[in-house]
C-alpha positions in Angstrom: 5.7 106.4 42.9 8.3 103.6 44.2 6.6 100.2 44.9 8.6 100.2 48.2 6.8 103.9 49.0 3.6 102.6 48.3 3.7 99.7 50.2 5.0 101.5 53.5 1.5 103.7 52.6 -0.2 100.3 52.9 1.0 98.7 55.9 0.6 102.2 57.6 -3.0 102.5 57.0 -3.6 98.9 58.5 -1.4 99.6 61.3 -3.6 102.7 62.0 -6.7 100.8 61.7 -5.8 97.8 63.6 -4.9 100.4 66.8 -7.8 102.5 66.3 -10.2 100.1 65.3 -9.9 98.5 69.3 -10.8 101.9 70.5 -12.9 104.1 68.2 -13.7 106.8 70.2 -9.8 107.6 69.9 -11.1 108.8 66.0 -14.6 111.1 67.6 -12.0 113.1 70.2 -9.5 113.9 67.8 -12.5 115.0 65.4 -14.3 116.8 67.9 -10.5 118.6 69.1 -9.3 119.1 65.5 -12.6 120.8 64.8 -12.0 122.5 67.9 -8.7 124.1 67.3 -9.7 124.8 63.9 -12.4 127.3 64.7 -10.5 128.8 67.5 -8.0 129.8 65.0 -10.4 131.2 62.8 -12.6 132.5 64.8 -11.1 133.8 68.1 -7.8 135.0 66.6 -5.7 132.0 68.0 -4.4 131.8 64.8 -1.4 128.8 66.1 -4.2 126.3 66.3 -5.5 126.7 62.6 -2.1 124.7 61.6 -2.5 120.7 59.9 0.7 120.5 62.3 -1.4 121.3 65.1 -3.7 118.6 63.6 -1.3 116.0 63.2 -0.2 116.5 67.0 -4.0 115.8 68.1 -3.9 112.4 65.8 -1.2 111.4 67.6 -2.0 112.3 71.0 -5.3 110.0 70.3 -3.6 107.3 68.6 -0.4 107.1 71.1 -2.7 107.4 74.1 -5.2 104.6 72.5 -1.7 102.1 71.9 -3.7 98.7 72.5 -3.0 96.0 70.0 -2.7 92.8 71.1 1.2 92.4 70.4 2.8 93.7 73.4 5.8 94.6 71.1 4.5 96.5 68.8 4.0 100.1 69.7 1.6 102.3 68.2 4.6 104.7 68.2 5.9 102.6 65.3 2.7 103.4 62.7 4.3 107.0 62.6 8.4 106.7 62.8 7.8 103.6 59.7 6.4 106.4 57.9 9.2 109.2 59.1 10.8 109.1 62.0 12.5 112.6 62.5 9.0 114.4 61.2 7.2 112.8 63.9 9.7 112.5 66.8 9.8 116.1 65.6 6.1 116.6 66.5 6.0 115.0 69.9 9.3 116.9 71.1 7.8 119.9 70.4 4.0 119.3 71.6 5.9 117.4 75.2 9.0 119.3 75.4 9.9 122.2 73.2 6.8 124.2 73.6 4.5 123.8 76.9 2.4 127.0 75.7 1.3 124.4 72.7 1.2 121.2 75.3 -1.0 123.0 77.4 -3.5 124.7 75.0 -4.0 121.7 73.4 -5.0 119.9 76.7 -7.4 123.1 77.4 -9.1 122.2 73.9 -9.8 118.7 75.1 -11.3 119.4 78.0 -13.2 122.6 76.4 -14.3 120.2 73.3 -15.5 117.9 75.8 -17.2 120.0 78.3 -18.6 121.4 74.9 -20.3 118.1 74.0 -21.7 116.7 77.1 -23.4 120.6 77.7 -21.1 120.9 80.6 -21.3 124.5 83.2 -18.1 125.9 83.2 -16.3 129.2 82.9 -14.7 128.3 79.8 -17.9 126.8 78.0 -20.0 129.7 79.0 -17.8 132.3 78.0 -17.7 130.6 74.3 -21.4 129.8 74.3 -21.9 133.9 75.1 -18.9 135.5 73.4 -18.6 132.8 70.2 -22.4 132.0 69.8 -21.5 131.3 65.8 -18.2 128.7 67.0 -20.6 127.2 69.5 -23.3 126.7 67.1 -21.0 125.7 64.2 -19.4 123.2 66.7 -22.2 121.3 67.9 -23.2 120.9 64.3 -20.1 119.3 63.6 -20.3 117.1 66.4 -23.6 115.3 64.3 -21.0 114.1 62.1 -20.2 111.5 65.1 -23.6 109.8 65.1 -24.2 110.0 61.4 -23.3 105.9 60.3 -21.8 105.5 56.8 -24.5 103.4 55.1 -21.7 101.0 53.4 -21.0 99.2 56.1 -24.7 98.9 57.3 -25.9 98.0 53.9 -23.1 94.8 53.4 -24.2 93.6 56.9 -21.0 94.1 58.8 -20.8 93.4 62.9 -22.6 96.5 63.9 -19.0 96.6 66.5 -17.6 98.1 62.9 -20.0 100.1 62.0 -18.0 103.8 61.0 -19.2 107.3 61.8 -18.5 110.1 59.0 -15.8 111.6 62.4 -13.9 108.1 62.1 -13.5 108.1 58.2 -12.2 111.9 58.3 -9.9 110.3 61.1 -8.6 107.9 59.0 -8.4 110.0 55.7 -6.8 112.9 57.7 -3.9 110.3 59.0 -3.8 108.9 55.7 -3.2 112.3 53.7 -0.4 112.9 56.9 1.4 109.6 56.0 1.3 110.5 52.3 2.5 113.8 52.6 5.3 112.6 54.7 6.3 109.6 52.1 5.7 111.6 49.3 5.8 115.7 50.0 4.4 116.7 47.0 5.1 120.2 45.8 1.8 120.5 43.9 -0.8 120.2 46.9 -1.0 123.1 50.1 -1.0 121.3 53.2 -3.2 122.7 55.0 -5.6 123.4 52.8 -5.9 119.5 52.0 -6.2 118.9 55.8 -8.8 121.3 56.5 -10.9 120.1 53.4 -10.5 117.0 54.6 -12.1 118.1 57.9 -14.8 119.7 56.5 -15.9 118.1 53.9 -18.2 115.3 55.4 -20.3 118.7 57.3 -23.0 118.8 54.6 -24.1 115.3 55.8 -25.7 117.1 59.2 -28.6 118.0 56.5 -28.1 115.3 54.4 -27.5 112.5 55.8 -25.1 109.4 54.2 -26.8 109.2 50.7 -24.7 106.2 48.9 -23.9 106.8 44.9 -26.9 104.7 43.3 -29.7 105.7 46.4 -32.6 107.3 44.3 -31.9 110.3 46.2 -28.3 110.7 45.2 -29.3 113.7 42.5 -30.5 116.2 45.3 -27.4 115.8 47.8 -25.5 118.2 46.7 -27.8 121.1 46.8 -29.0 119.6 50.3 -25.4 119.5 51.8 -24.8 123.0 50.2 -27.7 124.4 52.0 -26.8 123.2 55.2 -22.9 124.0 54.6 -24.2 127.9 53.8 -26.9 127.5 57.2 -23.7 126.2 59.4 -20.7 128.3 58.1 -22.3 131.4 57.2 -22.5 132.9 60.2 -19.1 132.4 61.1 -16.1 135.5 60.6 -14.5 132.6 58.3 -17.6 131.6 56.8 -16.9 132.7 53.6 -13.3 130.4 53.5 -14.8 127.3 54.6 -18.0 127.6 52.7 -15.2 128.0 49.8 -13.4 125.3 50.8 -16.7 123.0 50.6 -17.6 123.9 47.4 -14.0 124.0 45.9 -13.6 120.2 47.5 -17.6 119.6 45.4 -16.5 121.1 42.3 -12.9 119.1 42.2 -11.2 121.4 40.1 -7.8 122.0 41.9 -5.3 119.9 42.6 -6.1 119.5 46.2 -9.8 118.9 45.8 -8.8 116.2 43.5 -6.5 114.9 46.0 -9.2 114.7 48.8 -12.0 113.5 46.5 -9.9 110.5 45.8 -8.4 110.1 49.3 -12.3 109.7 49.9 -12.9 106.9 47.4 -9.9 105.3 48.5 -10.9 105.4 52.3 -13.4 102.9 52.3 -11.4 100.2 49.8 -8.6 100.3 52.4 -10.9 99.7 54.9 -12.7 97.0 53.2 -9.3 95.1 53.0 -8.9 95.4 56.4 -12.7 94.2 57.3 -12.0 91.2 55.0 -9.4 90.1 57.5 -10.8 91.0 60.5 -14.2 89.6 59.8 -13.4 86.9 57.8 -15.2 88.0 55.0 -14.3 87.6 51.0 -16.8 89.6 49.4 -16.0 93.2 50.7 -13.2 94.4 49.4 -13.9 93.2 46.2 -17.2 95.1 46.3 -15.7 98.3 46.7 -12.4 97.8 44.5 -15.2 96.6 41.5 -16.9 99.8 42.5 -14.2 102.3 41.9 -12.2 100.7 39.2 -15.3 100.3 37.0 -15.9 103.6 37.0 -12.2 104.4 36.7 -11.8 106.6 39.8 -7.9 106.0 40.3 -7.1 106.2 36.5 -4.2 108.4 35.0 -3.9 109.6 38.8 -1.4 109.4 41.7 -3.0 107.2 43.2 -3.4 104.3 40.9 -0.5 102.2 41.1 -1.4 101.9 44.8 -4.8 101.2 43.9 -3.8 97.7 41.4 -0.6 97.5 44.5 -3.5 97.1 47.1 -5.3 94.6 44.4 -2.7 92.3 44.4 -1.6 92.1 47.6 -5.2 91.0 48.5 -5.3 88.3 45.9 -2.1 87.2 47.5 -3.7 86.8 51.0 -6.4 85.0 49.5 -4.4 82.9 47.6 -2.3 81.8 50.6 -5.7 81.5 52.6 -7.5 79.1 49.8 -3.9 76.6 50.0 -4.0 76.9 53.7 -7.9 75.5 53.9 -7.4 73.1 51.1 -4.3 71.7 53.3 -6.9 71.4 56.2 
């Protein structure tokens, strides 16, 4: 990797933060829609909307429709084209212009995942409760995912306002894993199979719940989450491929379960740095960088020049912030 590539990586996962962060709910409707699309690809034979592409358009319809940071000049437009402009100039012409078909389905699967959540009557929620029982069922399990809290943030006291559903960090690794793709495109990863083990992977925490690395019941999680991956997916006409996909992302032996499992780890650093800031705290980031380099997470991989990148730059801030007081 190029210092300069892994930098531009950096800044865009603040950016994305910092936008989303003022409206989370932005990161639960692109879940619950990207979820959405996914199963209606599978599963009703609208195989289009089973596309990362598709994905990636949902992301930014959220993030673009959520553009509320606090500098009036900066557009949240900007987190993407700093990444790649053409690839994602790309995307909008063809999800507002080049293709209504697209433009409109997608709308139909925001209202539909909506309706779908709040138990709303309507044609198009009862025909998928009566001809999709499994998609309906498998849905609404996914939508648990929104109220399960990630016990990091909970257990290191941050402003309950921060507090991060399991839906928000598959948000962020999903835009993450878009940004490196696009910075990046490595030939040795499928795309779409690292974006739809990204969206899955958090499902056998329905069961489960958020058990931490170093909670007593850490040993057992695994053969929980299986259980309730096999109880969720199984009845499902795709059950077998995502049930797959679950375990392949468990057992980390590919290329792109290694790539998610450490997009995972990653996640929460990143965010750490960002909390730091935003809080004014000094102690979280460090925490979680400790964490993972202890145990040697990032090392000999892809990632881990951007992991000691992000190390530095942080010492940097806090460097500049321990002059700035000592001037006061």
């Amino acid at each position: 990797m190029e210092r300069y590539q892994e930098e531009k990586l950096l800044d865009f996962y603040r950016n994305l933060v910092t936008v989303s962060q003022k409206d989370i709910s932005s990161s639960i409707v692109f879940f619950e829609e990207s979820i959405l699309s996914m199963l209606l690809g599978y599963e009703a034979g609208m195989e289009p909307l089973r596309n990362a592409k598709i994905y990636e358009m949902l992301l930014m319809k959220h993030i673009l429709h959520n553009d509320c940071t606090e500098n009036e000049s900066f557009s949240s437009f900007n987190i993407f084209t700093s990444v790649d402009s053409s690839y994602y100039y790309g995307i909008l012409n063809k999800y507002f212009i080049e293709s209504p078909t697209i433009f409109i389905e997608l709308e139909l699967i925001g209202r539909l995942a909506t309706d779908l959540d709040q138990d709303a009557s309507s044609m198009a929620t009862e025909l998928v409760r009566k001809a999709r029982p499994n998609l309906y069922s498998t849905f609404k399990e996914f939508l648990k995912l929104k109220e399960i809290m990630r016990t990091g943030w909970i257990k290191r006291n941050v402003n309950s306002d921060y507090y991060e559903s399991d839906s928000t960090h598959t948000m962020q690794m999903f835009a993450f894993a878009s940004a490196y793709f696009r910075i990046y495109q490595p030939k040795n990863l499928d795309f779409n199979k690292v974006m739809e083990m990204i969206l899955i992977h958090e499902l056998g925490e329905v069961l489960a719940g958020d058990i931490p690395e170093g909670d007593k019941n850490h040993g057992t999680k695994h053969q929980i989450e299986e259980k309730c991956i096999r109880n969720v997916l199984g009845g499902l006409k795709s059950g077998a491929y995502f049930i797959n996909l679950w375990l392949e992302f468990e057992e980390r032996q590919t290329e792109e379960a290694k790539f998610v499992y450490m997009v995972d780890k990653l996640d929460p650093v990143l965010k750490a740095d960002f909390l730091d800031d935003e809080l004014n705290r000094n102690d979280l980031f460090d925490d979680f960088f400790n964490y993972e380099e202890k145990r040697g997470t990032f090392q000999g991989t892809d990632l881990e020049s951007l992991f000691r990148i992000l190390k530095e730059q942080h010492q940097k801030k806090k460097t500049i912030q321990y002059r700035k007081n000592y001037e006061d």
